[in-house]
C-alpha positions as CSV (number, residue, x, y, z in Angstrom):
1,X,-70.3,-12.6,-1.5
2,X,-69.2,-11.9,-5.1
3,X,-71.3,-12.4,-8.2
4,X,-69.4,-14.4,-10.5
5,X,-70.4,-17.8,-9.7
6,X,-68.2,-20.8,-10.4
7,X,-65.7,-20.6,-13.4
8,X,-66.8,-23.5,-16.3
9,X,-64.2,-24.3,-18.7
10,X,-65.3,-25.1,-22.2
11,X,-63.3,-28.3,-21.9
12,X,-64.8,-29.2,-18.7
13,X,-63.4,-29.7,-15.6
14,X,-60.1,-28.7,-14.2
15,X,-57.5,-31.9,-14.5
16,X,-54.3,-32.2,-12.2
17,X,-51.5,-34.5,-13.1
18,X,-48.9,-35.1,-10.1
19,X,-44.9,-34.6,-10.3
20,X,-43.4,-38.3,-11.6
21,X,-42.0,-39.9,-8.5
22,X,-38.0,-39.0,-8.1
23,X,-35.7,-41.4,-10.2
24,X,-34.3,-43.0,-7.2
25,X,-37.9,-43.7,-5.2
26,X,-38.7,-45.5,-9.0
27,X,-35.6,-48.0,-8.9
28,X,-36.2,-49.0,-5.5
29,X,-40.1,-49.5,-6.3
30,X,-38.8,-51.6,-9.4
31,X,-36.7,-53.4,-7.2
32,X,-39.5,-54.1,-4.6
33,X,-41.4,-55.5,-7.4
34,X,-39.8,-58.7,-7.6
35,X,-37.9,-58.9,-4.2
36,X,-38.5,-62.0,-1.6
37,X,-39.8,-59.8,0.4
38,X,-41.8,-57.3,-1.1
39,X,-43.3,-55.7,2.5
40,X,-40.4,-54.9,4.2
41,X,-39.3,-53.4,0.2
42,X,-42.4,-51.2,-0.2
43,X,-42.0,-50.3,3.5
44,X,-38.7,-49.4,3.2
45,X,-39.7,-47.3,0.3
46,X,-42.1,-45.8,2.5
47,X,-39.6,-45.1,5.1
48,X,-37.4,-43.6,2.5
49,X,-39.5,-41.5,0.2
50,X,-43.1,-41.0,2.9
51,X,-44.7,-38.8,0.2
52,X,-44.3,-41.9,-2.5
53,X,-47.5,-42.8,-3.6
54,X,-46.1,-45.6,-5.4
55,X,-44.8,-46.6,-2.4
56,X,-47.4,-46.4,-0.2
57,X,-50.0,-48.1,-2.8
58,X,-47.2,-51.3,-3.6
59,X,-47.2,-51.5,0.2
60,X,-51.3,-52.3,0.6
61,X,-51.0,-54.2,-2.3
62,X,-48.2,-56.8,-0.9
63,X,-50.3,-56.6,2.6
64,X,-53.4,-57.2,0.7
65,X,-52.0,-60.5,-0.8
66,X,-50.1,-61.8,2.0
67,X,-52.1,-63.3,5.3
68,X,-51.0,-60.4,6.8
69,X,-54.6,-58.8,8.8
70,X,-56.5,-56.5,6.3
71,X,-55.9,-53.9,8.8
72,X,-52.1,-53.4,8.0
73,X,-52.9,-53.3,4.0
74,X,-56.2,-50.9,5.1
75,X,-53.7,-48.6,6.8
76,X,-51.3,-48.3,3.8
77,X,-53.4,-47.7,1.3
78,X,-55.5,-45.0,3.4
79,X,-51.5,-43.4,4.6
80,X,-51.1,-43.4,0.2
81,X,-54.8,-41.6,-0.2
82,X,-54.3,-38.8,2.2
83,X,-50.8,-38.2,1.2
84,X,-52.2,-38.2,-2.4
85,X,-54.7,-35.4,-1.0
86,X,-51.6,-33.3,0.1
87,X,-49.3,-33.9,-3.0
88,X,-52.7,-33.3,-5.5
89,X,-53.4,-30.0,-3.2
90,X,-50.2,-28.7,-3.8
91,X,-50.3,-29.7,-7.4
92,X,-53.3,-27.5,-7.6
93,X,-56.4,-29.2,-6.8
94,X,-58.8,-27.9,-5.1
95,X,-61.4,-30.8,-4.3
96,X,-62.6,-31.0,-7.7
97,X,-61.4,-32.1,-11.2
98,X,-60.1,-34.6,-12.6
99,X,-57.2,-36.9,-11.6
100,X,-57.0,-39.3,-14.2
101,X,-55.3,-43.0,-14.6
102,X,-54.1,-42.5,-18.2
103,X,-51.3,-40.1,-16.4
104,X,-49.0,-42.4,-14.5
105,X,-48.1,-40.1,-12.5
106,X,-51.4,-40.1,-10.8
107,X,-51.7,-44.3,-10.8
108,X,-49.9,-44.1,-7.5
109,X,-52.6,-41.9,-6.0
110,X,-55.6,-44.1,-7.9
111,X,-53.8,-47.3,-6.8
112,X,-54.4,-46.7,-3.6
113,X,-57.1,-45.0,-3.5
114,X,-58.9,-47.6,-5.1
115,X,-57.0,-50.5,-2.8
116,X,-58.8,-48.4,-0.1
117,X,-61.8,-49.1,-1.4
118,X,-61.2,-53.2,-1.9
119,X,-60.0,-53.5,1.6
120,X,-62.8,-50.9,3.3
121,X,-65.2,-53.7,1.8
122,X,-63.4,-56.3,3.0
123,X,-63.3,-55.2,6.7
124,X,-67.2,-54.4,6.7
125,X,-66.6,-50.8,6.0
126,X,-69.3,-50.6,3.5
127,X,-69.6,-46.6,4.1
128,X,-66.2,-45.6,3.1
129,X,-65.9,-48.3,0.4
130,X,-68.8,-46.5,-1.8
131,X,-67.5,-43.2,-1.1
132,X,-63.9,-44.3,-2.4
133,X,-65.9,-46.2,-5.5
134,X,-67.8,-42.7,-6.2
135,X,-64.9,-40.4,-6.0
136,X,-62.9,-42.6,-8.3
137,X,-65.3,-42.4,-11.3
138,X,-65.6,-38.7,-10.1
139,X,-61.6,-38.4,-10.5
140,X,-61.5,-40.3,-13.6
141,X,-65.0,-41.0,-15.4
142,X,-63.3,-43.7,-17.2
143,X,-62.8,-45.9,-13.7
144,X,-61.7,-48.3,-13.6
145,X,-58.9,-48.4,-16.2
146,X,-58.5,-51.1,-19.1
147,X,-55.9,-53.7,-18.3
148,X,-53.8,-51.7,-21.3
149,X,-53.7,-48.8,-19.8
């Protein structure tokens, strides 16, 4: 067991800011947007691109506000979380830091980790909702963001 003890940065903790989502994977997400059918859009997206977080996080969100069961919306946003937790690992992350909102490159990620959290609620989940409402002010200690951001 070594010595040294954990590493403090004078600026705090360690932040990670994920890789912008390819050009293409953005069109089609702008495109899903404001299509007449924005499921089967963000799930094509899904289908296309499975590591867009973008994707997956537009994908609960058009579940969460169609009559669609919560379940299908629960499961995209949670697929968009743990493929965050893969993409942020390989950004660097190591479990701790900060993954903030003011980086749109980590709003996917935040999008649906915090859609998690709204549907985990709705479905009686009350557990999991509180974890996902801690470790967002843990990622970002501004949570939630301004509607400017």
């Amino acid at each position: 067991m070594s010595d040294a003890g954990v590493p403090l940065l004078p600026h705090g903790p360690p932040e990670t800011v994920l890789a912008p989502e390819p050009e293409e994977a953005q069109a089609a997400l702008a495109s899903a947007i404001s299509s007449d059918d924005p499921i089967a859009a963000f799930g094509a997206a899904c289908a296309m691109w499975p590591v867009c977080l973008e994707a997956w996080a537009g994908l609960g969100e058009a579940l969460e506000s169609s009559d669609a069961t919560p379940a299908l919306a629960y499961a995209a946003f949670r697929a968009g979380y743990h493929r965050g937790l893969d993409r942020l690992r390989a950004s660097g992350w190591r479990g701790s830091g900060y993954v903030r909102w003011r980086n749109p490159s980590n709003r996917g990620f935040l999008r649906a980790l915090s859609g998690l959290q709204r549907v985990a609620a709705l479905i009686g989940e009350t557990d999991e909702a509180e974890r996902c409402a801690l470790f967002l002010v843990q990622l970002d200690p501004d949570w939630p963001p301004s509607d400017d951001a």
